[in-house]
C-alpha positions as CSV (number, residue, x, y, z in Angstrom):
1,X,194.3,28.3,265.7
2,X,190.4,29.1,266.0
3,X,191.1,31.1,269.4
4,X,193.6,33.0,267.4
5,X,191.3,34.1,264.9
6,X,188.5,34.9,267.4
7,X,190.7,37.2,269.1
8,X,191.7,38.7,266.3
9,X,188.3,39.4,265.1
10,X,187.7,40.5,268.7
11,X,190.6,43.1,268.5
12,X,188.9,44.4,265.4
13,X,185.8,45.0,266.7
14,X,186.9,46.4,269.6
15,X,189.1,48.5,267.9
16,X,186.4,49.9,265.6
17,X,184.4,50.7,268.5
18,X,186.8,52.8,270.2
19,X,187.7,54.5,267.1
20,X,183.6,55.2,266.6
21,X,183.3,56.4,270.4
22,X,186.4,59.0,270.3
23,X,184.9,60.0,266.7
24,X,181.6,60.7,268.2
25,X,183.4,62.9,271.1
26,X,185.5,64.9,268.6
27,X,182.4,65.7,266.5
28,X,180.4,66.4,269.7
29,X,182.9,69.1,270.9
30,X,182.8,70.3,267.3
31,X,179.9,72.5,268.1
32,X,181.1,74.0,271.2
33,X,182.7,77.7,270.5
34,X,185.8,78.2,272.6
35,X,186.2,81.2,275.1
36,X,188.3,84.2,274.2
37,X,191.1,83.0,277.4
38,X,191.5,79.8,275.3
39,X,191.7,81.3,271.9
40,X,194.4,83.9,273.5
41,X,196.2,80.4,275.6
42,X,196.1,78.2,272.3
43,X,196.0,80.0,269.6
44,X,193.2,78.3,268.1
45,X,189.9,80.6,267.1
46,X,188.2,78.0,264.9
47,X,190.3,75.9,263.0
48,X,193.2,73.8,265.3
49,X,195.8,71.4,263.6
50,X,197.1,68.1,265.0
51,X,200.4,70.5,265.9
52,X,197.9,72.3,268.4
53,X,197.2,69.0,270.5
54,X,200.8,68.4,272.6
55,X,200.5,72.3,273.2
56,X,196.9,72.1,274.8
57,X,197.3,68.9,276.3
58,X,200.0,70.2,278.2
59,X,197.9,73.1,279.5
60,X,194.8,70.8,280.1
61,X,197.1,68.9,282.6
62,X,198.5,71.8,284.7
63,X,194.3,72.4,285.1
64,X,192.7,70.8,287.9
65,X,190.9,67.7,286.5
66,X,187.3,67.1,286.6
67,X,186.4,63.2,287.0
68,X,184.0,63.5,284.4
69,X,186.2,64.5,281.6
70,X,189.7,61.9,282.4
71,X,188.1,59.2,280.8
72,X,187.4,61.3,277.5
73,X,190.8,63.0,277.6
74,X,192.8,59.8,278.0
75,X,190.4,58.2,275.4
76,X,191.3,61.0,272.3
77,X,194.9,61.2,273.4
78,X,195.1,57.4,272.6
79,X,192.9,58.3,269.5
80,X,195.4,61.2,268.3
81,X,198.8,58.7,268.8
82,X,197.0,56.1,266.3
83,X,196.1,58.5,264.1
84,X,199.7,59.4,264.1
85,X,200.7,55.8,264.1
86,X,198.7,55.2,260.8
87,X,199.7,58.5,259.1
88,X,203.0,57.4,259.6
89,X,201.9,53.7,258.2
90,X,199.3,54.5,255.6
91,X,200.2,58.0,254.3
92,X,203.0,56.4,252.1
93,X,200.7,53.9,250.7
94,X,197.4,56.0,250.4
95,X,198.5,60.3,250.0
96,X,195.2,60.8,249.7
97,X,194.9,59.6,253.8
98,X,197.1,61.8,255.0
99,X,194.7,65.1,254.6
100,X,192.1,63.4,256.1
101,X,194.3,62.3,259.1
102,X,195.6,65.9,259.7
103,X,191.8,66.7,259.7
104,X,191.0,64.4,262.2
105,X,194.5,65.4,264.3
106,X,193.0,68.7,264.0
107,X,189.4,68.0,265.6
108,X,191.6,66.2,268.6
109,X,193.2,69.5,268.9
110,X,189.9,71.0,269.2
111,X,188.5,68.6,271.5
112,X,191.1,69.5,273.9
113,X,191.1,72.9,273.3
114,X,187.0,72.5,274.4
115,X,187.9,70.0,277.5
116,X,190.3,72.9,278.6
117,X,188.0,75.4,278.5
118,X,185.6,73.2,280.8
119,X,188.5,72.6,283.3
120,X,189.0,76.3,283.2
121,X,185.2,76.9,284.1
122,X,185.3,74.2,287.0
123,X,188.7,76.0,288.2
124,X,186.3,79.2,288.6
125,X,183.9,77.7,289.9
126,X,185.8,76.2,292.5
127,X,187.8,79.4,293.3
128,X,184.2,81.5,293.6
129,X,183.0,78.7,296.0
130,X,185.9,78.9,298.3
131,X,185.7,82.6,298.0
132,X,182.2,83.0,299.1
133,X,182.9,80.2,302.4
């Protein structure tokens, strides 16, 4: 019974802590502007909504990836389906949740949106080095 409960508490904390890492990553990309080839791809200038993020997820994996960013994406994509698995849960209970869920839905939108327009960059990048060799 006492290893029950310690895993549970450990599955708490652990929980919070990846909710508290993919918060910190939403809020960093916050501040970075998009380019005007993602605006025109997305459709997002500077607001996105949680609608945005199976769109730009979809774009983000025809990109080449970049090893620094998988990690990230993978982590917020997990972030967005239990943000979706608790509006689903709590919305009903709490309505006052549910606006702040589509916020944060929204800012994974973004994030993506931001992590495309890296990918984009690298692509260059990449094409401008072969080009020159």
């Amino acid at each position: 019974m006492m290893a029950a409960v310690i895993f549970l508490v450990s599955l708490i904390l652990l929980l919070q802590f990846f909710v508290s890492y993919c918060r910190s990553l939403v809020a960093a990309s916050a501040r970075e502007p998009l380019s005007t080839d993602v605006q025109k791809v997305t459709g997002i200038s500077a607001q996105a909504n949680g609608r945005d993020f199976v769109k730009v997820m979809q774009f983000l994996h025809l990109c080449p990836g970049r090893l620094e960013d998988r990690g990230e994406v993978r982590s917020v994509g997990v972030y967005f389906d239990l943000l979706n698995l608790l509006g689903g849960a709590i919305s009903k209970i709490i309505p006052a949740s549910s606006s702040w869920i589509e916020g944060e839905r929204g800012r994974c939108a973004y994030f993506a949106a931001v992590a495309l327009d890296r990918r984009i960059a690298f692509s260059r990048e990449l094409l401008a080095a072969q080009m020159e060799n």
